[in-house]
N, C-alpha and C positions, 0 to 999 in steps of 0.2 A: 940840668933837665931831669925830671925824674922819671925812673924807667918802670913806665908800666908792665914789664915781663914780673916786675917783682912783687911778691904776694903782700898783704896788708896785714895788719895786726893791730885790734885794738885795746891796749893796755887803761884796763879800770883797777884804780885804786885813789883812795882818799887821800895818801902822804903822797905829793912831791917826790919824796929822797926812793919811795918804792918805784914809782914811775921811771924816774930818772935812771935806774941800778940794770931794768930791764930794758930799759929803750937805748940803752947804750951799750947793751950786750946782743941787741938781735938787727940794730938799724941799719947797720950793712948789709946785710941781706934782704931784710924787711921793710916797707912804706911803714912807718907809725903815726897811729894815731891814739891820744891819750883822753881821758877823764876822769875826774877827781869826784864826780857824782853821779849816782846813777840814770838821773834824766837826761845827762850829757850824753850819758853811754846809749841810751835808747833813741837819743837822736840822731848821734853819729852810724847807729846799727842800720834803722830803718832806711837810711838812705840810698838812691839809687846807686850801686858799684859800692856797696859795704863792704866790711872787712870780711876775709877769710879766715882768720880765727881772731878771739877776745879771750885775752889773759885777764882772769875776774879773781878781785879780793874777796875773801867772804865777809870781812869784820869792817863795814862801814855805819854810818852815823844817820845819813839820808832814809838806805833802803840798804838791809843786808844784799849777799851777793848773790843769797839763796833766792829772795823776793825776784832780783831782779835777774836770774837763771832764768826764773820761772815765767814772767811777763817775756824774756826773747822766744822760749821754747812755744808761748801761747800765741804772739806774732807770726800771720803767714810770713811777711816780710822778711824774718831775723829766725824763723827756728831750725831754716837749715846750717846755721852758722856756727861752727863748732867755738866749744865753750871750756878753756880749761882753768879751773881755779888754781889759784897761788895763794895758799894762807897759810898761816902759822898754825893752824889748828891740825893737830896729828890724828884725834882720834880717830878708831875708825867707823864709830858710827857717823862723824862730820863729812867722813869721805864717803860711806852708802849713801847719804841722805842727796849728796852734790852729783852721783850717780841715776838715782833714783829721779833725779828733776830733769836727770838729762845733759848732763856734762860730760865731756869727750874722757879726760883726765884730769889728773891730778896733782902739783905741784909743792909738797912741802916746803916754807920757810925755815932756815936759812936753807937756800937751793942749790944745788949745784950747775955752775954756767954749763959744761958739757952737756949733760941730762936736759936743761931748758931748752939747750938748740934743738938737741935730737929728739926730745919730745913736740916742740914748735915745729920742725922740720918734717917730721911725721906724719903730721895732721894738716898743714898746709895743701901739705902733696896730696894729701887721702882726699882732701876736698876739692882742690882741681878736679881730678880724674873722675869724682861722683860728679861735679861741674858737668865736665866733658860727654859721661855719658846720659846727664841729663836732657840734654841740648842736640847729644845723638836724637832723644827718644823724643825729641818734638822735632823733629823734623824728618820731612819727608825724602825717603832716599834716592827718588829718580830727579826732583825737579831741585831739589833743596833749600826747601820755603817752609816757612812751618805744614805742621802735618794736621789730622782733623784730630786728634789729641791735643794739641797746643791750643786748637781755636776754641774746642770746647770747654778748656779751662779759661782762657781770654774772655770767653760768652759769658760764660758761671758770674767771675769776676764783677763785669761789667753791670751784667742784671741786680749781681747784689748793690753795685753802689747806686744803681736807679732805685732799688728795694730802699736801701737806708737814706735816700735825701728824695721824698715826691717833688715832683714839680722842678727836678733838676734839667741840665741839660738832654738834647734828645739822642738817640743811639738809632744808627742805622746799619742794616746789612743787607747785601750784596750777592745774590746766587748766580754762580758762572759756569757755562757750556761751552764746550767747543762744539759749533755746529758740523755734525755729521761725520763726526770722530770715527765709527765706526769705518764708513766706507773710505777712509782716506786711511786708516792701518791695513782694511780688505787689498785695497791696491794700490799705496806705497808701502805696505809690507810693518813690521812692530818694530823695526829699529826706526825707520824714518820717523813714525810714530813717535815713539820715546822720546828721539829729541824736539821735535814738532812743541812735546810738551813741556820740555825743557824751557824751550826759547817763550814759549807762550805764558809759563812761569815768570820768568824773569820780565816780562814786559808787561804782565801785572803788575809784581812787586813792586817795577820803577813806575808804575804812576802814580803811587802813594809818597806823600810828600811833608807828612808828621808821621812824629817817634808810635807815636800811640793807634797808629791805623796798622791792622792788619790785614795781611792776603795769604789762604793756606790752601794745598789741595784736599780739597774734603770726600775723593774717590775718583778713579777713574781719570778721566775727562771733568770732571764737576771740580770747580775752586771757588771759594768763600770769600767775603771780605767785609771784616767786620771795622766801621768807622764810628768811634767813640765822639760827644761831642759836632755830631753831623747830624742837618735836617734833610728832609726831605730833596728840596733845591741843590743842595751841595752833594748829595748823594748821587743825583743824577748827572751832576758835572765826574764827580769820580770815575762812575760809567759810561760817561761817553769820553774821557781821556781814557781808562782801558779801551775802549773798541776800537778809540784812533789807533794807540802803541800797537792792540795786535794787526789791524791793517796794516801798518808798515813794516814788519816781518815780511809780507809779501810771499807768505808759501804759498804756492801755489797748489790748487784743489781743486782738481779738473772733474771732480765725481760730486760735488756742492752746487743744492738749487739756490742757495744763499748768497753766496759770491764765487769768482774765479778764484779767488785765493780763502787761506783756514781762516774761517771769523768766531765769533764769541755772540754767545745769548748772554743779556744779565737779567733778574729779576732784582725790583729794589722795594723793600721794604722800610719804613722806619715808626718807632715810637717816638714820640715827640717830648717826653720826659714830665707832661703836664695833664694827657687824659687818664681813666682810670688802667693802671698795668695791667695788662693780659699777661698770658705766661710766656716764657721765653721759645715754650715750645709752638705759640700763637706766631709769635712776630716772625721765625724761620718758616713754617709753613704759609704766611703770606707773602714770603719775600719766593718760594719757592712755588705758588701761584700766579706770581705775575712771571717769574722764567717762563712758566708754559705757557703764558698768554703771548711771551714775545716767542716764543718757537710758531706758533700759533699763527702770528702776523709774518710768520716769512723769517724770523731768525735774524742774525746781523743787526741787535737791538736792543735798547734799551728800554724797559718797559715797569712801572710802578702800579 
């Protein structure tokens, strides 16, 4: 069984016998992954759960190792993915130049096994822990669901690939309230509060049911949920499975004209991926339109 605790490593080079010499010096430790050409490499990079670090040749036949340095560092996908060359080439203007494109280090041929572990070893680790507080910084620290930092790069994302394909699929979102937040921290107090929003988190999040739907607190009491691939119709089922999840939490909210228990306002927005694109900052303040129209009607609602 292989053990996902252990970092990846994708070794590009052209020769076999070079592949072979590194992957059998680091694969107890290391998941390897290998190719002999650089389109392999750019395939195996861009994929979802890429490598942690790419031990790159510079002197190939396809695409030098510089070219294709340069095409990962140009990839949102691959240019956080440290990059250290292994070539035979000593001088040092070959090592500024592999610096200068953006390479972590650097490995002379013929190498020494000590110095590749502990240079491999290095950079693995350094990239976990930049990982680690990546992944701190998109997330929100009271609920721990993505944060309104995470959603608005998901949004950017999402807009652009509507941007580069018209008439694609349609993109919806989702503006969420806790009705009458306020008066239920005035008099249950800001810890009940807190986790109130804890739980209310978490039973958003579990009503999404694809990899690609997200749900973040985007302030306050206010949470987001942005559904790639989602019309209209399906948008409105997402909201009213959040309204059931938060009803059955069942806190109770004796101070709400909305219900005895904490409920949820949604406004639903969506572009249809086929009229002419508004801007992104259009399509949030009409999903952000219809929230007050459902506060509007009494709250505890779905409203488009």
């Amino acid at each position: 069984m292989v053990n996902e605790e252990k970092g990846s490593i994708l070794i590009v080079d052209d020769q076999p016998a070079n592949i072979h010499a590194l992957a059998n010096l680091l694969n107890g430790d290391y998941r390897i992954l290998t190719a002999t050409t650089a389109a392999r490499a750019l395939t195996l990079a861009g994929r979802d759960g890429g490598p942690d670090l790419i031990l790159l040749d510079i002197l190939m036949p396809d695409m030098d190792g510089y070219e294709l340095c340069y095409r990962l560092k140009e990839d949102e996908r691959t240019r956080h993915i440290p990059v250290i060359f292994v070539t035979a080439l000593d001088h040092d203007a070959h090592e500024e130049k592999g610096f200068d494109l953006g390479a972590a280090d650097y490995i002379s041929k013929p190498f020494n096994p000590a110095i590749v572990r502990a240079r491999v070893r290095n950079q693995v680790n350094l990239k976990r822990k930049t990982d680690l507080l990546e992944r701190i910084a998109l997330r929100d620290g009271l609920t721990e669901i993505p944060n309104r930092r995470q959603f608005d790069a998901r949004l950017a994302e999402e807009w652009a690939r509507l941007s580069r394909r018209p008439g694609s699929s349609p993109l919806s979102l989702l503006m969420i309230d806790v009705d009458h937040f306020k008066a239920y921290n005035d008099h249950y107090g800001h810890g009940a509060g807190d986790t109130a929003l804890r739980r209310v988190a978490q039973a958003l999040e579990g009503s999404l049911s694809r990899p690609a739907d997200l749900v973040a607190r985007y302030g306050g009491e206010e949470f987001v949920a942005l559904l790639p691939e989602t019309d209209l119709v399906g948008a409105r089922h997402v909201g009213a499975t959040m309204l059931a999840a938060v009803a059955r939490l069942r806190i109770p909210h004796g101070h709400s004209t909305a219900s005895p228990c904490l409920s949820i306002s949604i406004g639903v927005a969506t572009h249809d991926g086929e009229s002419p694109q508004p801007s992104v900052e259009a399509l949030k303040q009409a999903a952000d339109q219809a929230l007050y129209r459902a506060k509007i009607q009494g709250r505890n609602r779905v409203v488009d």
